[in-house]
Residue, then its C-alpha position, 0 to 999 in steps of 0.5 A: x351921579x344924582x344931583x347935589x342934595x341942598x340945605x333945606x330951606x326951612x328947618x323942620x321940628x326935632x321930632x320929625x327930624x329924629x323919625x328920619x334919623x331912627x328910620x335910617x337907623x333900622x335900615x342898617x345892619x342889625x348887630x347881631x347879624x354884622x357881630x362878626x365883621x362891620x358890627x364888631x367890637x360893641x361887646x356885651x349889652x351890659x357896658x353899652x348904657x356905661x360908655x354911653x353916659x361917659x361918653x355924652x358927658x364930654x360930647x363937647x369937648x375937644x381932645x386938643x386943649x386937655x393941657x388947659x383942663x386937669x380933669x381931661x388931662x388925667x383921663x388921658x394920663x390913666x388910660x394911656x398907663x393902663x395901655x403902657x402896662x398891658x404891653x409891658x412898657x413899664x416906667x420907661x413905655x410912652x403912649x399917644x392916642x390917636x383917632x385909630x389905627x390908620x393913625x396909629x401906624x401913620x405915627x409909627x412910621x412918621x417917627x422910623x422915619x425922623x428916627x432914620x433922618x438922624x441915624x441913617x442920613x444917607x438914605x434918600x430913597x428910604x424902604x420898609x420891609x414886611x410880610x405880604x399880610x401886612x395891612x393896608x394902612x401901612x401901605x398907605x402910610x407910606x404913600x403918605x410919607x414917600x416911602x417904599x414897602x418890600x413885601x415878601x410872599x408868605x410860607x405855605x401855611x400862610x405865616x411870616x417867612x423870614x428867611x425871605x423878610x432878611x434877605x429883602x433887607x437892602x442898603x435903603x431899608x429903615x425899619x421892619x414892620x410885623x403885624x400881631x396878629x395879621x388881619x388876612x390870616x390873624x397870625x402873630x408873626x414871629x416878631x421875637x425873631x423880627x426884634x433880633x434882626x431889626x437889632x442886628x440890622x440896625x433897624x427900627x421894628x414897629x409893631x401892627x397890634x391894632x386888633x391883638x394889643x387890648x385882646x391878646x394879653x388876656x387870652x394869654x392869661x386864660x391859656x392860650x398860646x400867643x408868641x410875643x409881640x410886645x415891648x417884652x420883645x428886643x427890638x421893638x420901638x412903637x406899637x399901634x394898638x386900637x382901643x375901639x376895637x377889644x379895649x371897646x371904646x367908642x371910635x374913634x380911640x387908638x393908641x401909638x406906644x412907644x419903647x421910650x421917650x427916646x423913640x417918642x421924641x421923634x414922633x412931635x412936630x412942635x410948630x413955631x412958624x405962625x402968629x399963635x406961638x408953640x403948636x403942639x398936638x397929641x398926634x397927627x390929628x388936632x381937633x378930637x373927640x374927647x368922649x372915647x377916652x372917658x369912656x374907655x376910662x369908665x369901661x376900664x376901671x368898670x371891668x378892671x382886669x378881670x372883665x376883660x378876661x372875662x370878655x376873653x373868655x367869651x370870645x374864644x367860647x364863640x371862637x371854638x363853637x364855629x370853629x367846632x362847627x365848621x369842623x362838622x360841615x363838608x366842605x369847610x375848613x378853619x386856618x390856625x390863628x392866633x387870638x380873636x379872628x378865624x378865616x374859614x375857607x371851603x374845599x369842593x366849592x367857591x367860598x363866595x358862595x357861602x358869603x354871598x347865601x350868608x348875606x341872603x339871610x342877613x349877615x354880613x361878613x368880610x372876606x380874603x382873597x389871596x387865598x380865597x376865604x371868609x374873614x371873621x371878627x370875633x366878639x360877643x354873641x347871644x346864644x340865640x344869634x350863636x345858634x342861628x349862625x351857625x345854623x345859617x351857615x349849615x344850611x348854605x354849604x347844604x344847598x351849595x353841596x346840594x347844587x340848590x346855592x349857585x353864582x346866579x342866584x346870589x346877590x353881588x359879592x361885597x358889594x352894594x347892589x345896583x339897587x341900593x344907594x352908595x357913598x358919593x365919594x366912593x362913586x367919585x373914586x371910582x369913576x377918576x381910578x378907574x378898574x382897580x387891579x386887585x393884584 
């Protein structure tokens, strides 16, 4: 660990300071070469100027006090319908905004939780069931809330088994989680069938939509098939769904929807015990910034509906372009998804290869691990940086197939270099966990 960096003892002139500033910038990722996974969700050049300017124009105010400021409140009021709506929530639908889909999920079930308090008193050792593709935060979630996740494997095409999910439900299990669609294999699971056992088991269904929730209504609506997921679904009580990612709002900006008042009610911990009197906050945070909902506010009445399919539109035409070239390339393979993710893996060769030449010419991508394969996030591309991936990636898997791409001459796998700086508090985690077991 390199010694503590300290607070310059005199200040330095703005200009020099915005040099250093503009200097790190440049070294970061360009965004069309990290388009596919850690620079997704900027969408087309034309919004940028727009949710900029909305933005800066709330840059300081705190998304705490918007119950003193009518303005604020209504920015938060439209958004949050628009939301409420595009998961058919109707009248009855509730919503909150959160700082993202941590939260989002954290919030979800925080309230299965009271909610089970009030119901299932009995329970002392409360459980959750999910498919294994459930996402990390959930797990995380529950670590925060002294509740205990029961995944079950998947099928072998890698969707939900429910058979499995329905006999994992014990006497302590509170609630079901599904995903829509799951981030390692970007299925939609079979939530129309989760709803029917979470009413039949008595159970509270939440739902993991923070990738499909501002995505998958409009791929739909263009003829796409996308199983339901939404508050159309029997059973299901809260949504999470991220605005910072295809409603393209600045982060941090999520939402935790609710079937009913009746659900939301268990997600508000109104505090009294202090000098001040009611405290009371959107979610779990307090403080916030106020900047992402005017932004997304003045992107979506900016677009309306139809510039969203029109976004959608362009997704699945990058989409179906690498999925046409994967298709061409031996040794590759695409997975069946639902929506705006493709998993590519290889046959004949180790996919992190293909990752690791990739990251040589520039991109960065993510990737799975059970079972090995490259992860994408689909959004916007030019036609030009379209092009030079798909060219890019025809020229690795030809120098893997040739013998000329090997294990020893690539950079480290997902990893920062031994070269290159890392964030303290990741050393510092790893130092006090020591060698993780990946499972």
């Amino acid at each position: 660990m390199t010694d503590l960096y300290k607070l310059p003892q005199q200040g330095q002139p703005s200009d020099a300071v915005l040099t250093q500033i503009r200097d790190l910038r440049a070294m970061m990722t360009p965004g069309d070469l990290g388009k596919l996974s850690s620079t997704a969700f900027q969408g087309r050049d034309e919004m940028g100027e727009l949710i900029k300017s909305a933005f800066n124009e709330f840059l300081g105010w705190n998304g705490l006090f918007t119950f003193q400021e009518p303005a604020a409140a209504r920015l938060e009021n439209e958004v949050l319908d628009m939301c409420i709506d595009l998961v058919s929530g109707g009248n009855q639908g509730r919503g909150n905004l959160t700082s993202g889909g941590t939260e989002s999920n954290f919030c979800g079930l925080h309230a299965m939780r009271a909610w089970a308090r009030e119901h299932k008193p009995e329970i002392k050792t409360p459980e959750i069931v999910a498919p294994y593709s459930t996402h990390s935060t959930i797990h995380k979630t529950a670590k925060y809330l002294d509740l205990r996740v029961v995944t079950v494997p998947q099928n072998e095409d890698l969707t939900a088994d429910m058979d499995a999910l329905a006999k994992a439900i014990g006497p302590n299990t509170i609630g079901i989680v599904a995903s829509a669609p799951n981030w390692p294999y970007g299925h939609v699971d079979p939530i129309t069938e989760m709803g029917e056992l979470a009413i039949e088991r008595q159970l509270w269904l939440h739902v993991d939509a923070c990738v499909g929730g501002y995505i998958l209504p409009f791929m739909r609506e263009l003829g796409e098939e996308i199983p339901p997921y939404d508050f159309s679904v029997r059973g299901v009580r809260s949504i999470a769904a991220d605005l910072h990612k295809y409603g393209y709002a600045p982060k941090p900006c999520s939402t935790v929807l609710w079937r009913s008042q009746e659900e939301q009610r268990f997600h508000y911990l109104p505090v009294t015990e202090w000098a001040c009197g009611l405290y009371l906050s959107q979610s779990f945070v307090g403080s916030r910034p106020l900047g992402p909902v005017a932004a997304v506010w003045a992107l979506m009445h900016h677009w309306g509906r139809e510039g969203y399919i029109n976004n959608a539109r362009g997704l699945l035409h990058v989409k179906q372009q690498i999925t046409d070239a994967c298709d061409s390339i031996e040794g590759l393979r695409t997975w069946p998804t639902h929506g705006p993710l493709m998993m590519i893996a290889a046959e004949g060769f180790n996919i992190q290869l293909v990752v690791g030449g990739m990251e040589q010419r520039g991109w960065r991508l993510l990737g799975v691990t059970h079972p090995p394969a490259i992860h994408l996030t689909i959004d916007i591309m030019s036609d030009d940086a379209l092009t030079a991936f798909i060219a890019d990636l025809r020229a690795v898997c030809s120098q893997i197939n040739s013998g000329e791409l090997h294990s020893e001459g690539l950079l480290s796998y997902g990893g920062v270099g031994a070269e290159e700086e890392a964030p303290k508090w990741l050393l510092s985690a790893v130092e006090i966990l020591g060698d993780i077991d990946h499972g």
